[in-house]
C-alpha positions in Angstrom: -37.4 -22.3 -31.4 -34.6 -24.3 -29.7 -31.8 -22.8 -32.4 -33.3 -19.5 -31.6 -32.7 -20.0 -27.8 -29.5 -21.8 -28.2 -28.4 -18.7 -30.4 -29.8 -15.9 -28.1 -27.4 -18.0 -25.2 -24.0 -18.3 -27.4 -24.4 -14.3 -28.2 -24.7 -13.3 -24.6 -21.7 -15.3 -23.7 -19.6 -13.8 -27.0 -21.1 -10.4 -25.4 -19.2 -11.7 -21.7 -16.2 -12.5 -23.2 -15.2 -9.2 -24.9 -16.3 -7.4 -22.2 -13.8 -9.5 -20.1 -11.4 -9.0 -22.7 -11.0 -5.5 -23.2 -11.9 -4.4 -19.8 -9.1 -2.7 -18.3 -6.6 -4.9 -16.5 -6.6 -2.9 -13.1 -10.5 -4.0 -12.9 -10.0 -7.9 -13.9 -6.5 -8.6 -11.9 -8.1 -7.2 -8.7 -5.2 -6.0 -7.6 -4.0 -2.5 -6.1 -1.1 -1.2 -6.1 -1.2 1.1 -3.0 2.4 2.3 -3.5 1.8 4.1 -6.7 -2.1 5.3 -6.0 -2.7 8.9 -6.3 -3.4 8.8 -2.4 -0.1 6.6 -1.3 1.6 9.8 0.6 5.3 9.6 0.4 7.2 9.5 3.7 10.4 9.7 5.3 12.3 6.4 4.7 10.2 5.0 1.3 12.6 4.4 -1.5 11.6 6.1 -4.8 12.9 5.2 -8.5 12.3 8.6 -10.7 13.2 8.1 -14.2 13.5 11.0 -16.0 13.2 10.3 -20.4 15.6 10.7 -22.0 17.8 11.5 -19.4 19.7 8.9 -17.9 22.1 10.9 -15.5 19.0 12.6 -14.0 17.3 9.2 -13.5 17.8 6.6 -10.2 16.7 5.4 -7.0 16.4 7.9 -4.2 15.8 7.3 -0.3 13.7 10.4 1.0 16.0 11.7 3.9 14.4 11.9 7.7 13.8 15.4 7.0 11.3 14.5 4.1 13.5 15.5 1.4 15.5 14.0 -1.3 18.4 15.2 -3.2 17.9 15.6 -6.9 20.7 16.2 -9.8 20.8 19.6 -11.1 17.1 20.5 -8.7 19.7 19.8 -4.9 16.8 19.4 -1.9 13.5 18.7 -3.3 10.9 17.9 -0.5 8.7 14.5 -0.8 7.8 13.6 1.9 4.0 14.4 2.7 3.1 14.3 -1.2 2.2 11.5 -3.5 3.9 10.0 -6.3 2.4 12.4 -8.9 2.2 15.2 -6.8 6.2 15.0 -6.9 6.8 14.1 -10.5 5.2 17.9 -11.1 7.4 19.5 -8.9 10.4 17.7 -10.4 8.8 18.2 -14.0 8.1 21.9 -13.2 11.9 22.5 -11.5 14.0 21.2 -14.5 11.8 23.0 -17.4 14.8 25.4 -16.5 17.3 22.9 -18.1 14.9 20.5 -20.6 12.1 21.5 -22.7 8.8 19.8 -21.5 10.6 16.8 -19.5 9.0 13.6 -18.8 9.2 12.4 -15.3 7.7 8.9 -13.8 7.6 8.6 -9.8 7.5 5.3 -9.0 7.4 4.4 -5.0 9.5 1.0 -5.4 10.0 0.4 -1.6 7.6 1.9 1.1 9.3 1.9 4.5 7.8 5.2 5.8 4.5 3.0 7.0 5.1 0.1 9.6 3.4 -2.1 11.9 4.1 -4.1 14.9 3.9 -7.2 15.6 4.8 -8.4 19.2 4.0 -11.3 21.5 3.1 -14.7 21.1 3.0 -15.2 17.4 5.4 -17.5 15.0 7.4 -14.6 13.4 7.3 -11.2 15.1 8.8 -7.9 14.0 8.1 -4.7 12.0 6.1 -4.9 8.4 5.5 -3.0 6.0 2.5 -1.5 5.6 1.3 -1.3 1.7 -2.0 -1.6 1.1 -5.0 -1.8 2.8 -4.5 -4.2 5.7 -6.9 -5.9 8.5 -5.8 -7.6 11.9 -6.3 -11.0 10.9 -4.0 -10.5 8.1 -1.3 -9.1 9.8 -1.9 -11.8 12.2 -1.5 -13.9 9.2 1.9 -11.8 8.1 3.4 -12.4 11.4 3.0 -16.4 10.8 0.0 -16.8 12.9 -0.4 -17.4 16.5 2.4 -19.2 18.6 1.1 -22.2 20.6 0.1 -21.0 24.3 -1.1 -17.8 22.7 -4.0 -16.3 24.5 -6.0 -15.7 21.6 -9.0 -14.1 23.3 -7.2 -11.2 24.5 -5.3 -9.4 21.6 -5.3 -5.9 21.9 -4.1 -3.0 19.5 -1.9 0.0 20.5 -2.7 3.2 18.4 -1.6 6.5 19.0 -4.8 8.8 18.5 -3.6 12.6 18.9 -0.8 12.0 20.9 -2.2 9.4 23.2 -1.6 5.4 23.4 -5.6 4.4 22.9 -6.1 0.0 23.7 -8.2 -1.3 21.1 -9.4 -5.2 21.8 -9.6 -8.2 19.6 -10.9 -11.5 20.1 -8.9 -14.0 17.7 -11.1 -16.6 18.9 -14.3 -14.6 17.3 -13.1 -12.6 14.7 -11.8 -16.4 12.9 -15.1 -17.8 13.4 -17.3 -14.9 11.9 -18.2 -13.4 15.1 -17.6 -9.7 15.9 -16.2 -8.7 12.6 -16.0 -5.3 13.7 -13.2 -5.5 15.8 -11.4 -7.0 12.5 -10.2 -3.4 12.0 -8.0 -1.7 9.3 -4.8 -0.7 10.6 -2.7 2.4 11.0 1.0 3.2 10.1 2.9 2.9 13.6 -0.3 0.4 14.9 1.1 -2.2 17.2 -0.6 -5.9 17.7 0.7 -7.3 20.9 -0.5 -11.1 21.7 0.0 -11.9 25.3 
């Protein structure tokens, strides 16, 4: 009876392992890469390596203009901004069929500028930053090296321009760090700005 039960257990964790093993990597890692999601939508400023196969004079890094476009060999203005990674790599794919038969074109976003934050007041490092992935106060609180000593902690708020209009949205540090009012721990917005008076 015991080798029974002691063989029913070492199966079911040979069973765990391979399905650990060969489950796909983006589900084990836990980690996203916002930059080159389907959704990620490219914007003025983000830098963007295109590699085209085979090709080496068509491939490189390009910086999509202010005016949303970038300028491709043999395809001139192409327009990027406002689509995402693969949405482009059709549009380049489909332009220079004229020139290859069936090219192969990856989009890769390598630097995303296009989507900032603020961070301004009393904290330890403030500034612009990035804004990759999925992001929450407290970490760009975090991003920003904390709160500077003297900061009033209780009285955070967060500018956000909401059709046109600047719209105050309040934190409380103090709360949100000790599990209270986790709603206002809110996911930011590109052009958000976190001021700590």
């Amino acid at each position: 009876m015991e080798r029974t039960a002691y063989m029913s257990v070492t199966v079911f964790f040979i069973a765990i392992f391979f399905l650990f093993s060969f489950a796909s990597p983006a589900l084990c890692d836990g980690k996203s890469n916002t930059k080159n999601r389907d959704d990620y939508v490219i914007g003025a400023g983000d830098v963007l390596s295109i590699q085209v196969w085979r090709e080496p004079n068509l491939s490189g890094n390009f910086t999509v203009r202010p005016d949303g476009k970038i300028t491709f060999p043999l395809l001139n203005d192409i327009k990027a901004d406002g689509l995402s990674p693969l949405q482009l790599k059709k549009v380049i794919e489909d332009g220079l069929t004229k020139y290859i038969s069936t090219p192969v074109v990856t989009v890769v976003v390598s630097s995303a500028r296009s989507k900032n934050i603020y961070v301004l007041g009393k904290v330890n490092s403030p500034g612009k930053y990035p804004l990759t992935g999925p992001t929450t106060v407290l970490q760009a609180l975090a991003e920003a090296g904390g709160l500077a000593e003297w900061a009033k902690g209780d009285d955070i708020v967060i500018l956000r321009n909401i059709n046109g209009k600047q719209v105050k949205i309040e934190f409380d540090y103090d709360d949100v760090s000790r599990g209270k009012h986790l709603e206002q721990n809110i996911l930011l917005k590109p052009g958000d700005t976190i001021v700590v008076p």
